[in-house]
C-alpha positions in Angstrom: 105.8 83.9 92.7 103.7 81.2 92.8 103.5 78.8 96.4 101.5 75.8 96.6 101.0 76.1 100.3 98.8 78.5 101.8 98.0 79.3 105.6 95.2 81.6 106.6 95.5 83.7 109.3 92.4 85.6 111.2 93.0 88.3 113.3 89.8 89.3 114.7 90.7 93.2 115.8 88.3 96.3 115.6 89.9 98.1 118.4 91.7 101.0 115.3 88.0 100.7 114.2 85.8 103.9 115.5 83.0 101.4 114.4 82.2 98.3 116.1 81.9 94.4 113.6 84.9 94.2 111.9 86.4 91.7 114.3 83.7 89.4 113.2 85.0 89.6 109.3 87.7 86.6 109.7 84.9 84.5 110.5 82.3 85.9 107.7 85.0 85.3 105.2 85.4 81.7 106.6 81.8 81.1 105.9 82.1 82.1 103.0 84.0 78.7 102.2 87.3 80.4 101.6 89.3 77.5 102.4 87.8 75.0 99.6 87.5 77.3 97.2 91.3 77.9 97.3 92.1 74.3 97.3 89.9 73.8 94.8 92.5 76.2 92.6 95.1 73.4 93.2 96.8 75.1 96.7 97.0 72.6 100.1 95.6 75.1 102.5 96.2 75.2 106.5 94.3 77.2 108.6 95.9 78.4 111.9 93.1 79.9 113.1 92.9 83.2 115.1 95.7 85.2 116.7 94.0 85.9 120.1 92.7 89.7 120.5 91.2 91.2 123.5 87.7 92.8 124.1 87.5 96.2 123.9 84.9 96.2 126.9 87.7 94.5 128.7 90.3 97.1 128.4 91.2 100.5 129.2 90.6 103.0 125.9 94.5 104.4 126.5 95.3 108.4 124.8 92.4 109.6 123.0 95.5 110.6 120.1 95.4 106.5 119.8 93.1 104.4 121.7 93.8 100.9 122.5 97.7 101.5 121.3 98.8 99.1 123.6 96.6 96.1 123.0 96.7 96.8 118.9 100.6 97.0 119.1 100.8 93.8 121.2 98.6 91.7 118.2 100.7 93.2 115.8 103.5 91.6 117.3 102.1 88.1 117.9 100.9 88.4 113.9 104.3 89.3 113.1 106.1 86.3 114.7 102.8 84.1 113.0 103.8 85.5 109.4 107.4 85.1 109.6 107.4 81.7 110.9 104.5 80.7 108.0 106.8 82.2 105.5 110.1 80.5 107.1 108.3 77.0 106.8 107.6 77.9 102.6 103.9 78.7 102.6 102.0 82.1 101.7 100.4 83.8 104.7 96.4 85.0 103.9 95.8 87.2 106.8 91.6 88.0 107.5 91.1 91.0 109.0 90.1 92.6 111.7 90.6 96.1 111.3 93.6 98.0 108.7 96.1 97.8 111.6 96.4 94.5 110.7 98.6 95.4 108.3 100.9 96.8 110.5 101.8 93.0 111.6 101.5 91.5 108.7 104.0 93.9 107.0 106.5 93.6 109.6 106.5 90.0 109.3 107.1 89.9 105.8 110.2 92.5 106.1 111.7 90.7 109.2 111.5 87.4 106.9 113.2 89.3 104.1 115.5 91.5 105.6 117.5 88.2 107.6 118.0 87.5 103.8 118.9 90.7 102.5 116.2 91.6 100.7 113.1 94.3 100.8 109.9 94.2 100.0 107.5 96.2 98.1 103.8 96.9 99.5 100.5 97.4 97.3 97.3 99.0 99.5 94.1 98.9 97.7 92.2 101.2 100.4 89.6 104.4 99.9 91.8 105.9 102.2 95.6 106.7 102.5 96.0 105.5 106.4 98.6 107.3 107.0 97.4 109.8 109.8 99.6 109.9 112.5 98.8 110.8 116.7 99.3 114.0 116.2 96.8 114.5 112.3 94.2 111.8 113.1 90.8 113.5 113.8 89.4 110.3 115.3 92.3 108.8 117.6 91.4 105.4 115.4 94.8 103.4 114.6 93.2 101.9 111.2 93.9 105.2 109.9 97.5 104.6 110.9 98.9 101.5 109.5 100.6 102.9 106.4 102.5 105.5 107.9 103.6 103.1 110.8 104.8 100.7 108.1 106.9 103.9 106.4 108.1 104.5 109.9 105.9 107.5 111.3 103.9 107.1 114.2 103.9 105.9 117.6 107.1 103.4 118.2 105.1 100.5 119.3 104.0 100.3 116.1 106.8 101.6 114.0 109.7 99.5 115.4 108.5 96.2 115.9 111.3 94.2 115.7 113.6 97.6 116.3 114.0 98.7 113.1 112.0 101.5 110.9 110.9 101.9 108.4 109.7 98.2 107.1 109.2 99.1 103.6 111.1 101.8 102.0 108.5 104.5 100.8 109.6 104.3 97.1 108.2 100.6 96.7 104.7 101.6 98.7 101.6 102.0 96.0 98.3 103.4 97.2 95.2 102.3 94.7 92.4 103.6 94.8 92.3 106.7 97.6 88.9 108.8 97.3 88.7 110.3 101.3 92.0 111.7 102.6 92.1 114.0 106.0 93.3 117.4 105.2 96.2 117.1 107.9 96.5 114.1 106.2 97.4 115.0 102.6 100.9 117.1 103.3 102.3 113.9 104.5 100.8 111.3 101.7 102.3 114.0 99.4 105.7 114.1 101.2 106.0 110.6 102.4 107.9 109.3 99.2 105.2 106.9 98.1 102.8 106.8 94.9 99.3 107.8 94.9 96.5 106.7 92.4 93.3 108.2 93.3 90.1 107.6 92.2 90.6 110.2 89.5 93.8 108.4 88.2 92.0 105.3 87.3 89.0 107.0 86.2 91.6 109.4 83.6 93.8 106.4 82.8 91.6 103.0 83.7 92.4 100.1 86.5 94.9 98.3 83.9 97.3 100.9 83.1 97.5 102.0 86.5 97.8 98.4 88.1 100.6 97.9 85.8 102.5 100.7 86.7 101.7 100.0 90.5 103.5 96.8 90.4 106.4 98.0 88.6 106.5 100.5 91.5 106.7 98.0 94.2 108.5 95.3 92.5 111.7 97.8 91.6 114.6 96.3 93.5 112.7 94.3 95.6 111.5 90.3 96.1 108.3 91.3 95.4 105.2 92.5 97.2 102.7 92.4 99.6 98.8 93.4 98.9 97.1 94.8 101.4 93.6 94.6 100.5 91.0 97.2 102.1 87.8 96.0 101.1 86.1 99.7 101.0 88.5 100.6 97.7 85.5 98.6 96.2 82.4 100.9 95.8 79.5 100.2 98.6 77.1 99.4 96.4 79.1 96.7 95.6 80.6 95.6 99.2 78.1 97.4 101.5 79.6 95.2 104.5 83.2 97.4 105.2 84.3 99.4 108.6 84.5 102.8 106.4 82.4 103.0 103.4 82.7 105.9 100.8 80.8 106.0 97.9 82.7 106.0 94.2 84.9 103.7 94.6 86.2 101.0 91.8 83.5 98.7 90.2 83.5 94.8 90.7 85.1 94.0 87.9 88.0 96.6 88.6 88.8 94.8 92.1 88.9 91.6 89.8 91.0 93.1 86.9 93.5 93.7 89.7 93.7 90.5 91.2 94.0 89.0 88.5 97.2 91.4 87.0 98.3 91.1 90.7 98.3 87.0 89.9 99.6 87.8 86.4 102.8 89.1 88.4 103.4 86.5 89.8 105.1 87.9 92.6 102.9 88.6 95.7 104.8 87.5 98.7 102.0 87.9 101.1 98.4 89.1 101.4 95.4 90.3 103.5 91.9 91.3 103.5 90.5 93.8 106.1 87.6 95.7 107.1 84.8 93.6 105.9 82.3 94.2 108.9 79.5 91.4 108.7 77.1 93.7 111.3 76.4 95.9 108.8 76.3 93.5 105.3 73.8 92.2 103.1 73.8 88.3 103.4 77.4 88.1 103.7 77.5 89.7 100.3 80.9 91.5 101.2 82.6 88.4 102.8 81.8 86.6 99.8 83.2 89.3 97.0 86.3 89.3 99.7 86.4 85.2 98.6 86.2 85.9 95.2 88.8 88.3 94.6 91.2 86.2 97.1 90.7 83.7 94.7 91.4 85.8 91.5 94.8 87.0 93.1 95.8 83.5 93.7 95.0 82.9 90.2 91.3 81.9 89.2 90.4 82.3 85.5 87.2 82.9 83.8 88.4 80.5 80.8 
């Protein structure tokens, strides 16, 4: 569904991170000139700047099981309010991460807006991993392993019931692209969760169109539509070098633009975000700048 007003959202958080630079990536992307460039595809663009995040160095670490909970659930919150008002006053939220738990915000946003309508949402995650560790599976502590099964409702309930309800999407309308790294405590509940896994090997057996497709049927079934939650490490690091978790083997470039561009040929995101592009460790801004061009083929660049 396609809205002429868009508002852009940073949320500069690395404290799910286990690796420092991702909080810088709103502001990398910015640089990047994401704002003209989307106008220049015809959309009046408003940015509302940064939802206010603490320093890390300024806070205590909290339970090793998930450190900073506190301060990462209390952002998710003030991004959730941010989202649903954007989306109560007719324009598209862009989030910029920040860190995958982002998303947790973000989503519940979205669902708030939808549900005082009586509706649901679906949710596409284009990620190298499944984030869907929980407290009691993660082997890091991180919460940007987290996200996705907080948004199914599994995991800590400052996280899960933000705005007192669980889950925010129901499992059958969640689609994971693109998965190539999955903790081993990790894959019994992926498998078990309810929601539909492409790996790697999926798009490699059946290509990025056919499995894209299929995606968005996925999320779209019985719902207004869906959210895409972008991780930029489902694209390969040789290609975006500058993300919080690389892995190598992961879709080419012309993949991530094939699906944008079905995801624009929808026509029914609701809502989207980029995350975990981590400027400390890019190449000229290289990743911040692919992160650009594939916002813009999901809101509906062409090559002719």
């Amino acid at each position: 569904m396609r809205c002429s007003q868009i508002a852009v959202i940073g949320v500069p958080l690395d404290l799910g991170a286990g690796r420092r630079g991702v909080d810088m990536g709103p502001s990398a992307i910015r640089v990047a000139n994401l704002g003209s460039r989307i106008a220049a595809l015809g959309y009046e663009v408003e940015d509302l700047g940064n939802v206010e995040v603490k320093q890390a160095e300024s806070i205590p670490t909290g339970a090793s099981t998930a450190r900073y909970l506190h301060e990462i659930a209390f952002t998710c919150k003030r991004l959730a309010a941010l989202v649903e008002k954007t989306l109560a006053s007719g324009k598209m939220p862009l989030v910029l991460g920040g860190d995958h738990s982002v998303a947790i915000g973000a989503v519940s946003g979205l669902s708030r807006h939808y549900r005082k309508q009586k509706k649901s949402t679906g949710l596409l995650w284009l990620d190298a991993h499944a984030d869907m560790n929980t407290p009691e599976t993660s082997p890091s502590g991180n919460v940007h392993g987290m996200p996705l099964a907080c948004i199914t409702g599994y995991g800590p309930p400052e996280l899960t019931r933000i705005y007192g309800y669980e889950p925010k999407v129901d499992a059958r309308n969640v689609v994971l692209v693109g998965i190539r790294d999955v903790d081993q405590l990790e894959k019994p509940h992926v498998r078990q969760s309810g929601v539909h896994a492409f790996t790697m090997r999926d798009i490699d057996e059946r290509g990025l169109r056919a499995v894209m497709k299929e995606a968005i049927e996925i999320a779209c079934a019985g719902t207004e539509g869906f959210h895409l939650s972008f991780d930029m490490d489902a694209v390969d690091p040789q290609i975006a070098p500058g993300v919080g978790t690389p892995v190598r083997g992961g879709i080419t470039y012309r993949e991530a633009h094939l699906a944008m561009e079905i995801v624009n040929d929808s026509g029914r995101m609701l809502s989207m975000e980029m995350v975990e592009v981590n400027p400390v460790i890019d190449e000229r801004n290289r990743t911040a700048e692919l992160a650009v061009e594939l916002t813009m083929s999901a809101l509906g660049k062409r090559i002719l």
